[in-house]
MMTF fields as JSON, N, C-alpha, C and O atoms, coordinates in Angstrom:
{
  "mmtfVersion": "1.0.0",
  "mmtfProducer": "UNKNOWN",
  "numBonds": 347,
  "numAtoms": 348,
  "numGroups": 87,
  "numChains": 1,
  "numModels": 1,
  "chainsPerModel": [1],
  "groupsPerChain": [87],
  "chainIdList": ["A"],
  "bondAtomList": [4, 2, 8, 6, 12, 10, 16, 14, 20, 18, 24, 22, 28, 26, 32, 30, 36, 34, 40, 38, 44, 42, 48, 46, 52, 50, 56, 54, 60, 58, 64, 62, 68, 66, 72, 70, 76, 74, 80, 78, 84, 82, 88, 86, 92, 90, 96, 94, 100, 98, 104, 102, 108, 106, 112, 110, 116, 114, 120, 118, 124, 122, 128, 126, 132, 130, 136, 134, 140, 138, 144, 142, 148, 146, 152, 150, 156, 154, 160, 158, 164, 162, 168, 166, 172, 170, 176, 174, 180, 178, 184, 182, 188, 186, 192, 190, 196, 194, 200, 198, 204, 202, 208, 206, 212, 210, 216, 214, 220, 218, 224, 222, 228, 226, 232, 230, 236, 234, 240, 238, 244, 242, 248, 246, 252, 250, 256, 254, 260, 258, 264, 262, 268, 266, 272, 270, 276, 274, 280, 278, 284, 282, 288, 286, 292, 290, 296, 294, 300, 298, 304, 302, 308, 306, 312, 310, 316, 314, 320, 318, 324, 322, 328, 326, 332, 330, 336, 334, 340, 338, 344, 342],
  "bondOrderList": [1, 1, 1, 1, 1, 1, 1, 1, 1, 1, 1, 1, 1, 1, 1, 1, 1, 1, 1, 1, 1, 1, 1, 1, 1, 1, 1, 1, 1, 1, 1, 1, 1, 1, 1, 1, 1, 1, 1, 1, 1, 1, 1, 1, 1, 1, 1, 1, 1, 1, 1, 1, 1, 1, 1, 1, 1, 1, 1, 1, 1, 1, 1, 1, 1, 1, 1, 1, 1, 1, 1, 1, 1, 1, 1, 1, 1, 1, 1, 1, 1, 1, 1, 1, 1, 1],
  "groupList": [{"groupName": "UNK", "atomNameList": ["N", "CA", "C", "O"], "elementList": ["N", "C", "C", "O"], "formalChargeList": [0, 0, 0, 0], "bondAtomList": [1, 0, 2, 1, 3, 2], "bondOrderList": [1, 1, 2], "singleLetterCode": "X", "chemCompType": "L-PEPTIDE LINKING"}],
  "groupTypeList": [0, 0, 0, 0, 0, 0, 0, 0, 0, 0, 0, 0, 0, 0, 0, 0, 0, 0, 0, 0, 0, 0, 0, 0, 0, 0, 0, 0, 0, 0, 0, 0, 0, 0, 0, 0, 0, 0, 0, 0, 0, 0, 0, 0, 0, 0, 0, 0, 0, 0, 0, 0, 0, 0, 0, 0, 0, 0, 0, 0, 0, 0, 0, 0, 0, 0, 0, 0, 0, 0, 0, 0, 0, 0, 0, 0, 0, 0, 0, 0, 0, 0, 0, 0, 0, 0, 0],
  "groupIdList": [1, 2, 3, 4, 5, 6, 7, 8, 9, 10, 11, 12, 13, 14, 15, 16, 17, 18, 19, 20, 21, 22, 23, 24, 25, 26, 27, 28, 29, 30, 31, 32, 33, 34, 35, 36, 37, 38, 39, 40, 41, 42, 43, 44, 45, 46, 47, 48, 49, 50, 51, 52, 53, 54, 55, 56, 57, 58, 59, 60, 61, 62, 63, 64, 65, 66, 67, 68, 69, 70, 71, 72, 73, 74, 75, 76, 77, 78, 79, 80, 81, 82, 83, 84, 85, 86, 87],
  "secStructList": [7, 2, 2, 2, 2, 2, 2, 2, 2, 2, 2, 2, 2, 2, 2, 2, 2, 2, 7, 7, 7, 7, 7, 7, 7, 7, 7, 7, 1, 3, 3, 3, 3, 3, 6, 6, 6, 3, 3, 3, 3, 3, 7, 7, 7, 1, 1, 2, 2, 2, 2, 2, 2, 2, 2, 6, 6, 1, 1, 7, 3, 3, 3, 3, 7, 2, 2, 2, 2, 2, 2, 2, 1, 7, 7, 7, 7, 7, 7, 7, 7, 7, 7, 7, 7, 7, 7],
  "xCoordList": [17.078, 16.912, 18.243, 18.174, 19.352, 21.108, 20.982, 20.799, 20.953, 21.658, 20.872, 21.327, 19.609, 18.729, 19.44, 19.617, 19.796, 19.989, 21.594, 22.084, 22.429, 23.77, 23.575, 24.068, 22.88, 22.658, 21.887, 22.273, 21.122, 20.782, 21.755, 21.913, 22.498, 23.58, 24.761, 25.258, 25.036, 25.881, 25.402, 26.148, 24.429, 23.719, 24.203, 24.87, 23.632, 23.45, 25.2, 25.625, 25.568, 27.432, 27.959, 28.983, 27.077, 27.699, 27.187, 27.993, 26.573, 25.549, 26.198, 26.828, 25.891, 26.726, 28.39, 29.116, 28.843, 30.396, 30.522, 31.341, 29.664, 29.803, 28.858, 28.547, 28.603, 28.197, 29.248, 29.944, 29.323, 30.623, 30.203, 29.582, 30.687, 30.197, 30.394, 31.14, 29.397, 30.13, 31.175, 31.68, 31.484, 32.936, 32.869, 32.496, 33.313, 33.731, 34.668, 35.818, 34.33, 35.936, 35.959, 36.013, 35.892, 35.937, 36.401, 36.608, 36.68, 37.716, 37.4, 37.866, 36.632, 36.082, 36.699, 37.331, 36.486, 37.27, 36.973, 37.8, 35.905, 35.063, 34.72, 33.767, 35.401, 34.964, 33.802, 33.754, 32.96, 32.061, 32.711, 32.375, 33.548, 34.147, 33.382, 32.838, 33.127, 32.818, 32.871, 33.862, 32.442, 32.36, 32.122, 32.636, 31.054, 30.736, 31.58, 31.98, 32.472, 33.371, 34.693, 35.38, 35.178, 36.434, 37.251, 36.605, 38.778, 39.591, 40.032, 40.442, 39.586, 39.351, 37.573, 37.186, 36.79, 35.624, 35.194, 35.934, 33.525, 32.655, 33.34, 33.009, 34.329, 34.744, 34.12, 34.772, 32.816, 31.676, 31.478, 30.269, 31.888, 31.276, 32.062, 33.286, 31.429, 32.092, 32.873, 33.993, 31.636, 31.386, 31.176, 30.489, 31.456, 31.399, 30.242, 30.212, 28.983, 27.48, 27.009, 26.412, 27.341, 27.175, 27.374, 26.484, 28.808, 28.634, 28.182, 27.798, 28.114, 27.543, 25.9, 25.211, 25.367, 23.897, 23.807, 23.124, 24.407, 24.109, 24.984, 24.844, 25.738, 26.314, 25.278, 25.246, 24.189, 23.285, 22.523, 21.667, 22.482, 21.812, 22.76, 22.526, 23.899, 24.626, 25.691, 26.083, 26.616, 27.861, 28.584, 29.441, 28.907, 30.357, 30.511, 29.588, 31.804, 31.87, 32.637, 33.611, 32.297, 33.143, 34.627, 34.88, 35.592, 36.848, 37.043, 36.537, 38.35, 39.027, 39.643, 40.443, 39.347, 39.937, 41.409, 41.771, 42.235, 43.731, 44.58, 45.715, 43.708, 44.354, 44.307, 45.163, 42.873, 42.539, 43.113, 43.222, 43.866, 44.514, 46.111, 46.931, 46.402, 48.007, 47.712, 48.746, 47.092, 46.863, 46.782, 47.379, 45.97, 45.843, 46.902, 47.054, 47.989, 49.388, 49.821, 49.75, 50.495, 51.556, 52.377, 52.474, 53.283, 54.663, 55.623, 55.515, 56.741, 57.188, 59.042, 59.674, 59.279, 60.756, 61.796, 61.744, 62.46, 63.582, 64.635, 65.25, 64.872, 65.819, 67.66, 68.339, 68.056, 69.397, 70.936, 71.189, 71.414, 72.631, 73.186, 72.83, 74.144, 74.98, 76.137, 76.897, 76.088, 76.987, 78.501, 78.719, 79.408, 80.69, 81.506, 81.806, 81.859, 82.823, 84.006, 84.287, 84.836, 85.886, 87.006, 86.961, 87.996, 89.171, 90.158, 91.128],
  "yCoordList": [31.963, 31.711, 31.374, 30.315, 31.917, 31.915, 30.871, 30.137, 30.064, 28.941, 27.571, 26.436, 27.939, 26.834, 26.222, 25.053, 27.507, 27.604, 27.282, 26.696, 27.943, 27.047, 25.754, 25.145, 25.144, 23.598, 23.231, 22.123, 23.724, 22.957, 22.728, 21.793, 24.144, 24.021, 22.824, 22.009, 22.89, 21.852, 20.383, 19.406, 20.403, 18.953, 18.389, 17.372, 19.445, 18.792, 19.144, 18.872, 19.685, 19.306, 18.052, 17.532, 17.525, 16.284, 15.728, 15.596, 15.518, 14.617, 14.535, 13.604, 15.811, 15.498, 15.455, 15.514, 15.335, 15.362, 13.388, 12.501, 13.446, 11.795, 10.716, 9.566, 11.211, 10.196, 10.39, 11.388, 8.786, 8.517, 6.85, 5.992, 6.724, 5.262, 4.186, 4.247, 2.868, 2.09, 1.182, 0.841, 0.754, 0.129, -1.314, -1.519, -2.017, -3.491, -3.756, -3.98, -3.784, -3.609, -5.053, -5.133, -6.137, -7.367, -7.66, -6.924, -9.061, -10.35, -11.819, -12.448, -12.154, -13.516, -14.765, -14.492, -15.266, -16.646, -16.518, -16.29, -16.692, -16.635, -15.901, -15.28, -15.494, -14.341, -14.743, -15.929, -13.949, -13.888, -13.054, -11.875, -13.57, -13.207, -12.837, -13.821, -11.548, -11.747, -10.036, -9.546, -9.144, -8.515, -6.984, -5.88, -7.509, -6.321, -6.127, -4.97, -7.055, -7.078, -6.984, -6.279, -7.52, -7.355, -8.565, -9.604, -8.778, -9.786, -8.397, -7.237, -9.545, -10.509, -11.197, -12.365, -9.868, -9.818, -9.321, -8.844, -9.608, -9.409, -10.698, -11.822, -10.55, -10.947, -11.307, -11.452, -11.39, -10.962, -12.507, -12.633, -13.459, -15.07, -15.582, -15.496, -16.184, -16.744, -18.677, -19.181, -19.043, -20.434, -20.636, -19.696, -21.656, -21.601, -21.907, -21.714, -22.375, -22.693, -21.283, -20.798, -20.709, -19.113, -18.339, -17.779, -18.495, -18.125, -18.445, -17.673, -19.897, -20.387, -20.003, -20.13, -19.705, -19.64, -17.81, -17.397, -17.072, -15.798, -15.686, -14.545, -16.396, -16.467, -16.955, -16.666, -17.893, -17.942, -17.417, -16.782, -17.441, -16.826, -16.058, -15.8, -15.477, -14.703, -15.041, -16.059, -14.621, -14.857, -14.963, -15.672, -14.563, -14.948, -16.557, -17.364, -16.879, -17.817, -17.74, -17.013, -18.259, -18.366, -18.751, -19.82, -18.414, -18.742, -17.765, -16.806, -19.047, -18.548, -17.051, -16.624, -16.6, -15.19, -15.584, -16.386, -14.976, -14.722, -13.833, -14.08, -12.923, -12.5, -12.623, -12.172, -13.521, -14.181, -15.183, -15.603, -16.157, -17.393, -16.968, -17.746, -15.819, -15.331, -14.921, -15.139, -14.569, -13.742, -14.984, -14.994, -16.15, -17.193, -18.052, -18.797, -18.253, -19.28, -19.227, -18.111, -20.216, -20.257, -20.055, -20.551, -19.161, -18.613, -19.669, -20.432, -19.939, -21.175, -20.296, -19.557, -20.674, -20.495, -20.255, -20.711, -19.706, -19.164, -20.075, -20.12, -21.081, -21.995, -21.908, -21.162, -22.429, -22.29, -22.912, -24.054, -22.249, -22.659, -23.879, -24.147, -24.337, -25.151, -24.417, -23.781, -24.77, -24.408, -25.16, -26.289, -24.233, -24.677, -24.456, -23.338, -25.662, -25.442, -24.577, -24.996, -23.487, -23.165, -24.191, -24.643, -24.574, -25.674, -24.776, -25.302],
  "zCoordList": [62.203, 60.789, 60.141, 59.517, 60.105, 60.092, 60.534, 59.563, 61.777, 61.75, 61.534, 61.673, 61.169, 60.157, 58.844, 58.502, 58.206, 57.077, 56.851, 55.886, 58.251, 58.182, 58.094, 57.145, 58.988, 59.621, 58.084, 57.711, 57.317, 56.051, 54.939, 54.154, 55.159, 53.889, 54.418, 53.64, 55.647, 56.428, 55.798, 55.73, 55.484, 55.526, 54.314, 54.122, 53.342, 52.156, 51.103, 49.981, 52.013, 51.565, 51.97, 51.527, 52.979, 53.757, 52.679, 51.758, 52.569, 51.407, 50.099, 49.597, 49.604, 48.062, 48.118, 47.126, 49.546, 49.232, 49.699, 49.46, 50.188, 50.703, 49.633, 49.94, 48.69, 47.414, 46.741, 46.555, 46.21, 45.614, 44.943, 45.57, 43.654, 43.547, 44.544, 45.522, 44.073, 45.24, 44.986, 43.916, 46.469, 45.95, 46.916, 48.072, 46.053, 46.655, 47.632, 47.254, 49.2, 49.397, 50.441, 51.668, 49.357, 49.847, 48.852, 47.887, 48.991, 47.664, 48.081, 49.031, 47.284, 48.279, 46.727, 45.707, 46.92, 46.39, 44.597, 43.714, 44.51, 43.006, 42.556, 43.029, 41.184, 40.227, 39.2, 38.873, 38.721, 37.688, 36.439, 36.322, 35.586, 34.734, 33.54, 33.039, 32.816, 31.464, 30.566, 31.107, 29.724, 29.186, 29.978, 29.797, 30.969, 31.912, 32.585, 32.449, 33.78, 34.42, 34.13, 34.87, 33.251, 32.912, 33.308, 33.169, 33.871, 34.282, 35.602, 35.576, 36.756, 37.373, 37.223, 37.236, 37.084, 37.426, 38.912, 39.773, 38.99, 40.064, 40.85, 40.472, 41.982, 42.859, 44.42, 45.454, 44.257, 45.531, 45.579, 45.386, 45.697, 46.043, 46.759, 46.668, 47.567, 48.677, 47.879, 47.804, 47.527, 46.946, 45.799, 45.4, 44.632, 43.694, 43.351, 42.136, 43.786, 43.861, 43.749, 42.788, 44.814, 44.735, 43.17, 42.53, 42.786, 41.561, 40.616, 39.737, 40.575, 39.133, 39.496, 38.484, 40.314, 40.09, 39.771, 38.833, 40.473, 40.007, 38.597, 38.157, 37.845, 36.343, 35.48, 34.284, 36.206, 35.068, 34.456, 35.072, 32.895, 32.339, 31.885, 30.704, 32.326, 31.462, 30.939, 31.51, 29.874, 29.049, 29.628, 29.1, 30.823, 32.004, 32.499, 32.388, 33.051, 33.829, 35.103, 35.3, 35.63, 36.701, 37.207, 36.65, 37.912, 37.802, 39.575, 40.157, 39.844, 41.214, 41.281, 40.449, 41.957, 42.19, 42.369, 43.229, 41.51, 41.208, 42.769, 43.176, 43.301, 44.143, 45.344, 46.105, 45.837, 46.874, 47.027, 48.179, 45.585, 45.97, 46.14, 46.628, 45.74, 46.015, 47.315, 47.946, 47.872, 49.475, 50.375, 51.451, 49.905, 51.018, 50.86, 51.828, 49.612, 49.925, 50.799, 51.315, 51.531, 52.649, 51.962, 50.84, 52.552, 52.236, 52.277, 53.237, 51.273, 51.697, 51.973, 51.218, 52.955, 53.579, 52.471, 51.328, 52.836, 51.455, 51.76, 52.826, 50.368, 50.87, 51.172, 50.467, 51.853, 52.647, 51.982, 51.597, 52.004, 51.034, 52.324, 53.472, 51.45, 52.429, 52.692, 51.963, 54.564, 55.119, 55.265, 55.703, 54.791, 54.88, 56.134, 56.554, 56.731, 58.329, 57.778, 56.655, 58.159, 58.159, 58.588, 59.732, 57.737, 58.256, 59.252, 59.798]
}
């Protein structure tokens, strides 16, 4: 009976300690920008077809994710002074 009742209380700590809101933990190209979301926005679109169809109908628009396009630049080389020969 003890270890029913361990094994139930076990359970349901797992449970209420492992709900937690959910969380986005992707960054895909296109934000759904507007009032609900904030700046950047709902960042969940792959394609901009993608977003503009789930934006319709509502006050948001769509716009490139700011931190997906800083993450995908090529880094560009740090430029090089000129070298002076020693006489």
């Amino acid at each position: 009976m003890r270890k029913s009742q361990l094994a139930l209380g076990v359970i349901i700590l797992a449970g209420v300690a492992g709900t937690c809101p959910a969380r986005a933990d992707y960054d895909y190209p296109w934000c759904i920008t507007d009032s609900e979301y904030g700046y950047p926005g709902d960042c969940s679109y792959q394609t901009r077809q993608q977003c503009l169809l789930s934006a319709s109908g509502r006050k948001g628009y769509c716009s490139e994710n700011p931190r997906f396009i800083l993450r995908s630049s090529p880094q560009q080389p740090a430029p090089r002074g000129r070298r002076v020969s020693p006489n």
